[in-house]
Z-matrix of the N, CA and C atoms (Angstrom, degrees):
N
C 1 1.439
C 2 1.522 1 108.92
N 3 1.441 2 122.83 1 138.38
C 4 1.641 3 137.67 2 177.64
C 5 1.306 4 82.24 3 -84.84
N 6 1.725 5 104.05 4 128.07
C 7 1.769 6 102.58 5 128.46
C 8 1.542 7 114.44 6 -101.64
N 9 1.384 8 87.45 7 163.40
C 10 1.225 9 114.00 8 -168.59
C 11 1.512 10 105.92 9 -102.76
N 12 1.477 11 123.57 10 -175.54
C 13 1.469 12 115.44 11 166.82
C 14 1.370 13 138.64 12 -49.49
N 15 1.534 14 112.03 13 -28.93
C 16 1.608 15 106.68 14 173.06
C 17 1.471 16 113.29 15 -72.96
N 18 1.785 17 100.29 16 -55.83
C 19 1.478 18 106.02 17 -176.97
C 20 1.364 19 106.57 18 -39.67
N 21 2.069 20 127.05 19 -53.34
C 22 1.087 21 99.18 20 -152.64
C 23 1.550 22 113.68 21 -87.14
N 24 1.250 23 129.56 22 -6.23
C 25 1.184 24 151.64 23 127.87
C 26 1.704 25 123.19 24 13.07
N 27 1.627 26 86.07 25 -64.33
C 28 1.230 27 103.55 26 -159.91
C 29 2.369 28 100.50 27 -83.83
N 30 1.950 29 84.88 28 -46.74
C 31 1.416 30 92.25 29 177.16
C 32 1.598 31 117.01 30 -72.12
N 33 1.335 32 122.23 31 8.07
C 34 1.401 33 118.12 32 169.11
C 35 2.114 34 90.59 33 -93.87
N 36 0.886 35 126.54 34 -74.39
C 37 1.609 36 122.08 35 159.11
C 38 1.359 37 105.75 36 -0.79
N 39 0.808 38 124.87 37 -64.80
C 40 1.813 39 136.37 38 -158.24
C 41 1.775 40 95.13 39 -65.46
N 42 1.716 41 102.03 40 -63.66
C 43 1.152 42 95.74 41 -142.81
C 44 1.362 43 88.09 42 -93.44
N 45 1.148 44 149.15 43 -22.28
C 46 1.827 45 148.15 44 -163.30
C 47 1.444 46 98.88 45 -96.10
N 48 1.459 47 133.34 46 -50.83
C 49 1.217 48 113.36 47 -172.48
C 50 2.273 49 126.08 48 -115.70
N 51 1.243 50 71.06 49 -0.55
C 52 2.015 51 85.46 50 -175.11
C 53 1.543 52 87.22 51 -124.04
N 54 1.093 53 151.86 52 11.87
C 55 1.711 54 118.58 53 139.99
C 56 1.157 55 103.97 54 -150.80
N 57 1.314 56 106.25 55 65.35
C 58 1.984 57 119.78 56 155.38
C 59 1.349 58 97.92 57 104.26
N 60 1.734 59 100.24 58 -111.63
C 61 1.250 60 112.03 59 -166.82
C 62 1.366 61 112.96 60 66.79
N 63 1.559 62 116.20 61 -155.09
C 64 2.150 63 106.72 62 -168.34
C 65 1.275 64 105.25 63 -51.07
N 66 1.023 65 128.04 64 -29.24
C 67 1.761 66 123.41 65 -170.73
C 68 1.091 67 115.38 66 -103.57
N 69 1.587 68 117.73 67 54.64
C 70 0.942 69 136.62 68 178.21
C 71 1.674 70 134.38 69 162.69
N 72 1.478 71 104.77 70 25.65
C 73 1.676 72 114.87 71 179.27
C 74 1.143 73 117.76 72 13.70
N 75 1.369 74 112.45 73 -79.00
C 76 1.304 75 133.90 74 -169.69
C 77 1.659 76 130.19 75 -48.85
N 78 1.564 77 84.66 76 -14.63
C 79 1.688 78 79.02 77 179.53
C 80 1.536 79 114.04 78 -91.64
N 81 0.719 80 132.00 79 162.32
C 82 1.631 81 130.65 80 -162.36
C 83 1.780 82 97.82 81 -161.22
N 84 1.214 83 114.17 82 59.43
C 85 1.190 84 137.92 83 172.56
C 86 1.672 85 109.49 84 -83.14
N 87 1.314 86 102.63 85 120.47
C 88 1.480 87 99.78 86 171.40
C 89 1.193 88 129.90 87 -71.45
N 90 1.737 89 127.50 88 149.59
C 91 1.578 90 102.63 89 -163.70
C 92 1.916 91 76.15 90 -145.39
N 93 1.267 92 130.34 91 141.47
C 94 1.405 93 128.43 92 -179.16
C 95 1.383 94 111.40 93 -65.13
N 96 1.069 95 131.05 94 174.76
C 97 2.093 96 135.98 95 -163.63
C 98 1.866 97 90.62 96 -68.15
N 99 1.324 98 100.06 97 -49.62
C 100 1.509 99 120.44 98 -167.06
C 101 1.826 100 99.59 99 -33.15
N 102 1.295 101 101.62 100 -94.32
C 103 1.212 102 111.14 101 157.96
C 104 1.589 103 153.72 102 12.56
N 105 1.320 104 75.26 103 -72.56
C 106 2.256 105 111.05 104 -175.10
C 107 2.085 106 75.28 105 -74.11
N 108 1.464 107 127.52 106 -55.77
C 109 0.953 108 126.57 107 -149.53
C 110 1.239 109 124.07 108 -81.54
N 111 1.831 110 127.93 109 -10.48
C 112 0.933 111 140.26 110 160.51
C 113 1.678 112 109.27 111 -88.32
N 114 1.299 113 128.55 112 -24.88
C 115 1.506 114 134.22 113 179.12
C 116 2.020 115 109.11 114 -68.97
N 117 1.466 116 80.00 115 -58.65
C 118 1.669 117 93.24 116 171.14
C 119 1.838 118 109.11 117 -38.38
N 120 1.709 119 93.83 118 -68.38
C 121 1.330 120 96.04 119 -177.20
C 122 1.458 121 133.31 120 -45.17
N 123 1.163 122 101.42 121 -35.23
C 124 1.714 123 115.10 122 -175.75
C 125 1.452 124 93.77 123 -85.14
N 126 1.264 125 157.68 124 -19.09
C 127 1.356 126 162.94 125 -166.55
C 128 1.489 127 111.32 126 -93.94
N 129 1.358 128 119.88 127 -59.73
C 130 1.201 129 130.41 128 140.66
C 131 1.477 130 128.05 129 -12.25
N 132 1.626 131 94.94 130 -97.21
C 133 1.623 132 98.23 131 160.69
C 134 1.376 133 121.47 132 -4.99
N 135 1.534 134 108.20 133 -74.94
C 136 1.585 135 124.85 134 -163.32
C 137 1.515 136 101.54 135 -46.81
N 138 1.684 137 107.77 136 -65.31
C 139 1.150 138 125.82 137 -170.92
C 140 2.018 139 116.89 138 -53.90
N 141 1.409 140 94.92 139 -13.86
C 142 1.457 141 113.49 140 -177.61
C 143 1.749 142 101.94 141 -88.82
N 144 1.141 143 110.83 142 -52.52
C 145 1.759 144 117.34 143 -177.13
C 146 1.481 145 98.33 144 -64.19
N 147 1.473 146 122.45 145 -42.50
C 148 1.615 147 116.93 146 -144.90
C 149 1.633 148 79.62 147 -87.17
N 150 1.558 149 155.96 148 -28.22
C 151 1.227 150 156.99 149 129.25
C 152 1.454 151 113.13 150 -4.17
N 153 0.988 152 109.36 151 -92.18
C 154 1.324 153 144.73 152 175.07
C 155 1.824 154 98.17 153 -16.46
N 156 1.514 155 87.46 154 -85.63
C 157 1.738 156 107.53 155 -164.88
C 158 1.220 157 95.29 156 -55.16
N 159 1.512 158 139.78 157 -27.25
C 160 1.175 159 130.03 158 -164.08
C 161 2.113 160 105.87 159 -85.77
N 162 1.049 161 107.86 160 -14.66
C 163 1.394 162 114.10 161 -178.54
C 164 1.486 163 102.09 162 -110.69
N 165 1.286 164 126.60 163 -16.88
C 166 1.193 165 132.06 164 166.11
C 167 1.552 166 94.99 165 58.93
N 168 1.265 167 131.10 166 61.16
C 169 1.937 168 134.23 167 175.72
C 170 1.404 169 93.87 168 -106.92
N 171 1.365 170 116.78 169 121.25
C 172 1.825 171 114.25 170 148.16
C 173 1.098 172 103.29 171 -70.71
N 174 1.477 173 118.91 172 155.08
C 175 1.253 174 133.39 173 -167.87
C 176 1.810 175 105.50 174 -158.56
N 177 1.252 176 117.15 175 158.86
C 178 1.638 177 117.92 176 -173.80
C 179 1.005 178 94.68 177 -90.62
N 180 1.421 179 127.87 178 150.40
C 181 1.641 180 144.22 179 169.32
C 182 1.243 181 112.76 180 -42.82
N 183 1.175 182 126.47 181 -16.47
C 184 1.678 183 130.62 182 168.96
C 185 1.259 184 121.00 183 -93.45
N 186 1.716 185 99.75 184 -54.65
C 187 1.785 186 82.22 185 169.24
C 188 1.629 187 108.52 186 -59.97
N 189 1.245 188 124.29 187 -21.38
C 190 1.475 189 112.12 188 -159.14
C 191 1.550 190 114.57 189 -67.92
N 192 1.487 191 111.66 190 -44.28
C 193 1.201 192 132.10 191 147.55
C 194 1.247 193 141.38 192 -18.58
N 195 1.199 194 110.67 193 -56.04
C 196 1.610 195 156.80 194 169.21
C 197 1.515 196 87.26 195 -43.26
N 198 1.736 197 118.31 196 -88.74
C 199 1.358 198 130.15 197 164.82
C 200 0.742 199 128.60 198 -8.50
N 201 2.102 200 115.08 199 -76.77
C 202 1.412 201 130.82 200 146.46
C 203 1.793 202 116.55 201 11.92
N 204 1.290 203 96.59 202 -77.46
C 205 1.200 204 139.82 203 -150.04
C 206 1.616 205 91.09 204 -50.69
N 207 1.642 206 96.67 205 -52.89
C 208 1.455 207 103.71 206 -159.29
C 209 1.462 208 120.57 207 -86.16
N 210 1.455 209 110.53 208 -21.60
C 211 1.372 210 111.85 209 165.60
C 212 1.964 211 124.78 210 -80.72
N 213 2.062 212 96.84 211 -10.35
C 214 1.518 213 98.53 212 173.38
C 215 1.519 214 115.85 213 -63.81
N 216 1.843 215 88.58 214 -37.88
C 217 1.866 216 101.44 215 -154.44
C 218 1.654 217 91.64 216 -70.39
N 219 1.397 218 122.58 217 -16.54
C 220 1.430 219 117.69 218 -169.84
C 221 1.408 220 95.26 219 -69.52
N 222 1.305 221 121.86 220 -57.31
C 223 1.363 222 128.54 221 -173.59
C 224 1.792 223 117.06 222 -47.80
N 225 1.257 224 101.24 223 -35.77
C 226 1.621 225 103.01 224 177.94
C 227 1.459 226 101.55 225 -82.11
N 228 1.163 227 139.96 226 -64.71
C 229 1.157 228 140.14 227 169.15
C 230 2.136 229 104.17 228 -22.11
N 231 1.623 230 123.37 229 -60.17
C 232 1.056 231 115.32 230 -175.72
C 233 1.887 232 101.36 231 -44.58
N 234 1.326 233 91.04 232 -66.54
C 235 1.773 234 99.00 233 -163.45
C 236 1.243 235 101.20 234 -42.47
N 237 1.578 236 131.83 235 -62.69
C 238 1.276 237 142.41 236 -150.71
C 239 1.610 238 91.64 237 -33.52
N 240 1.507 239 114.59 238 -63.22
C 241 1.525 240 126.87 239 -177.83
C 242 1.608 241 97.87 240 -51.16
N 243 1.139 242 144.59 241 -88.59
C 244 1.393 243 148.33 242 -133.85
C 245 1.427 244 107.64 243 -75.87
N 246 1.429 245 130.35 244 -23.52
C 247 1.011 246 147.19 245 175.93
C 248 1.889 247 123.45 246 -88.25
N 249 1.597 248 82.62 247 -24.32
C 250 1.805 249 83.61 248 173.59
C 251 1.399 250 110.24 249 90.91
N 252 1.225 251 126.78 250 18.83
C 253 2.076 252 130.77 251 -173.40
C 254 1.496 253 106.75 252 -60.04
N 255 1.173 254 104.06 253 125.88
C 256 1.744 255 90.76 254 166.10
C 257 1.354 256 96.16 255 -88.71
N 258 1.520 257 120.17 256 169.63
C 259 1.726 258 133.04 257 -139.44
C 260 1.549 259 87.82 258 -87.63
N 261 1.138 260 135.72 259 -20.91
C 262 1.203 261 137.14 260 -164.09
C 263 2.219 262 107.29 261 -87.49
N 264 1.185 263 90.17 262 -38.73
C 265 1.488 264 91.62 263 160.51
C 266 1.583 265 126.34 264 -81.97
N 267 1.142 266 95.41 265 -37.33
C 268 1.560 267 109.21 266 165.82
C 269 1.422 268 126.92 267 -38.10
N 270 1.706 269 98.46 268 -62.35
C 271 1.802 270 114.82 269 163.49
C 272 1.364 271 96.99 270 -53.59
N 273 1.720 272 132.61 271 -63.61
C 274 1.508 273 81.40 272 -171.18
C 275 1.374 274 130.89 273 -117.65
N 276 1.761 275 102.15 274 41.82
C 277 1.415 276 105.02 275 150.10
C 278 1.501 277 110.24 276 -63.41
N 279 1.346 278 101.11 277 -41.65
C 280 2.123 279 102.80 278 -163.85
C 281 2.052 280 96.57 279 -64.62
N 282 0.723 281 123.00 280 -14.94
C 283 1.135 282 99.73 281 -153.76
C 284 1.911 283 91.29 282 -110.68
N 285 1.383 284 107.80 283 -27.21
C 286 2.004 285 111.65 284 174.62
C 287 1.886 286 99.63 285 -56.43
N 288 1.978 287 103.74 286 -53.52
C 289 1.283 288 114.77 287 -173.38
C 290 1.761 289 100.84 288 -48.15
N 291 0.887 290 113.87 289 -63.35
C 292 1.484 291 110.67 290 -168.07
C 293 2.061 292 100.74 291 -48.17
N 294 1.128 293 102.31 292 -73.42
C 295 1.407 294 89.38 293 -173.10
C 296 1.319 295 124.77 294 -48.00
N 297 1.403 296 123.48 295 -40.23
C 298 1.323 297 119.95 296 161.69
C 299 1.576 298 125.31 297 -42.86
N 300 1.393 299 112.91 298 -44.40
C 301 1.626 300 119.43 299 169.21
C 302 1.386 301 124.50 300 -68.81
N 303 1.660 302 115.69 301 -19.10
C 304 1.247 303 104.83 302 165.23
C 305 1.376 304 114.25 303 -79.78
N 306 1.401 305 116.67 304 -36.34
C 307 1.612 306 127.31 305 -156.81
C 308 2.096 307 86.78 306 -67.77
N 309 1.200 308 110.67 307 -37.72
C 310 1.512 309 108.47 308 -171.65
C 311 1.608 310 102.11 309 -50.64
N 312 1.605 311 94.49 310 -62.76
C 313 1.851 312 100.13 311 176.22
C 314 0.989 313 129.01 312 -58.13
N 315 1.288 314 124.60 313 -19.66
C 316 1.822 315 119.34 314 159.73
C 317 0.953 316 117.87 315 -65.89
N 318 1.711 317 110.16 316 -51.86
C 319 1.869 318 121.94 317 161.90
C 320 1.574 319 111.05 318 -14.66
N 321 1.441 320 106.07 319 -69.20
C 322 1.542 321 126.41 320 -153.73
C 323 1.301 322 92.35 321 -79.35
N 324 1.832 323 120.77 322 -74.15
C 325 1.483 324 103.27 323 -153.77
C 326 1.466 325 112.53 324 -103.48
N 327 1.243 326 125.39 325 -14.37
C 328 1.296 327 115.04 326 -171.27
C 329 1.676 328 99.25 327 -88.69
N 330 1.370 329 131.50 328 -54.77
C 331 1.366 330 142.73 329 -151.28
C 332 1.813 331 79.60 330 -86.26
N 333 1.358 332 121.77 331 -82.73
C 334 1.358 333 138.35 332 -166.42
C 335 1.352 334 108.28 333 -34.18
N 336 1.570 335 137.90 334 -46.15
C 337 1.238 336 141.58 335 -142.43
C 338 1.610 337 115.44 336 -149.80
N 339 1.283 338 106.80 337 -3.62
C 340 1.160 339 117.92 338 -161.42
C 341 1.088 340 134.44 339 -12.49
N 342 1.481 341 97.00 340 86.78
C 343 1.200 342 145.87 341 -172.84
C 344 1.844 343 109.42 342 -74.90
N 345 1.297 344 132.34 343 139.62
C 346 1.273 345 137.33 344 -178.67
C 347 1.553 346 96.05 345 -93.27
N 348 1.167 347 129.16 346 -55.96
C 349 1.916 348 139.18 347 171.82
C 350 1.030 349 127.26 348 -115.68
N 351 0.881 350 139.89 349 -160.46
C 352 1.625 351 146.53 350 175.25
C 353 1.665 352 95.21 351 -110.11
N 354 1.175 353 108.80 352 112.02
C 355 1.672 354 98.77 353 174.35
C 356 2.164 355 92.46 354 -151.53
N 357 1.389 356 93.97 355 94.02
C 358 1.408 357 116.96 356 160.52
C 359 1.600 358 112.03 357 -24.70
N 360 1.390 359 134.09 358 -45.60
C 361 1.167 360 134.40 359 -129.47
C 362 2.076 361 74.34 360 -112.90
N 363 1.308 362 129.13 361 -29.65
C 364 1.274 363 108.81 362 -159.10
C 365 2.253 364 104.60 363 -111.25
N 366 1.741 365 88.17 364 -29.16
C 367 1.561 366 92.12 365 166.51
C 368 1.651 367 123.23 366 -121.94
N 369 1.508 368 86.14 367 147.72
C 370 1.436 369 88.30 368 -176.75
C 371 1.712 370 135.34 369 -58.22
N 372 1.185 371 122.40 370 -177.07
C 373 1.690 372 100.03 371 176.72
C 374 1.545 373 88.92 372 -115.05
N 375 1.664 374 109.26 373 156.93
C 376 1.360 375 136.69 374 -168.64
C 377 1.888 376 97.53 375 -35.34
N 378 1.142 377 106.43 376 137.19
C 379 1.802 378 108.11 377 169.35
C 380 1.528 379 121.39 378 -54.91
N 381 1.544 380 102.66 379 -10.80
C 382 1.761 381 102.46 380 -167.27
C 383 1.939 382 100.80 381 -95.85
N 384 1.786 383 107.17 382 2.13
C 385 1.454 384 109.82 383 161.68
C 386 1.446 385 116.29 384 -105.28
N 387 1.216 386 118.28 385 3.05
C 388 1.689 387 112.55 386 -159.01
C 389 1.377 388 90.32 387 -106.70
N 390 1.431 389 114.51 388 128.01
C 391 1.602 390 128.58 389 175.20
C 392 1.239 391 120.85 390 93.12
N 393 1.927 392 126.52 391 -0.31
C 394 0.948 393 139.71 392 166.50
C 395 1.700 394 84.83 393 114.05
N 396 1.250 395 80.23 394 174.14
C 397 1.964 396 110.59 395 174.15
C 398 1.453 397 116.93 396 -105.11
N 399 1.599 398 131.04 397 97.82
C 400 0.599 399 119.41 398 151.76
C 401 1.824 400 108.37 399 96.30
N 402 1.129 401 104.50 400 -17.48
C 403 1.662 402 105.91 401 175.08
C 404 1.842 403 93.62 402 74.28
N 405 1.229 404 109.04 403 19.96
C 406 1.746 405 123.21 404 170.32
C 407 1.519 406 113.39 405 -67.78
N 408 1.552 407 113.87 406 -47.98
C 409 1.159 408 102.98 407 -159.11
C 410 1.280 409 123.96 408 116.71
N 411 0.926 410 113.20 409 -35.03
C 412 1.634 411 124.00 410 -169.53
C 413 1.463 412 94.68 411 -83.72
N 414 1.313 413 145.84 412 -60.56
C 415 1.363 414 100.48 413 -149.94
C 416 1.926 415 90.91 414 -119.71
């Protein structure tokens, strides 16, 4: 199953701020592939736009993706550790996270905005980054 923006929304909630995660090493709470893989994704993302906008590069929907890709799998890779994954959930957290992060970016810029590239300077970033996250803090 793809999540989409709420789901992953909700599973970055779950897994970043209600069972440990950085603010809290020690817990090694299990969380299912599903999960770790919609949190990642939405974490990612952010960390992909707040990138992005900050270098201000247009880029084609593939390389952008591509990117995507690489700042999600970072995110599963963090949890995999803090969360306790054996490698076998891990593989396919990394690989749910990825599809979930593209399906978000089609959501947003191709379907949502229809957008020709990724170009920071002309579209906005997804509404679930603008004004912070959550009154969290983090971004």
């Amino acid at each position: 199953m793809v999540f989409g923006w709420g789901e992953s929304q909700d599973a970055h909630d779950q897994v970043y701020n209600q069972g440990g995660g950085y603010d809290n090493p020690d817990n090694q709470a299990k969380f299912s592939h599903e999960l770790v893989a919609g949190g990642a994704a939405f974490e990612g993302f952010k960390l992909y736009e707040d990138h992005q906008r900050k270098e201000g590069n247009v880029v084609n929907h593939a390389f952008a993706k591509e990117l995507l890709a690489g700042f999600v799998g970072g995110e599963v890779d963090k949890l995999a550790e803090t969360k306790g994954m054996n490698a076998y959930d891990r593989e396919r957290a990394h690989h749910q996270a990825k599809e979930n992060s593209s399906h978000m970016y089609d959501e947003h810029y191709v379907r949502g905005q229809n957008a020709d590239q990724y170009d920071p300077n002309q579209y906005d970033a997804p509404q679930q980054f603008q004004g912070g996250y959550g009154g969290q803090g983090r971004y």
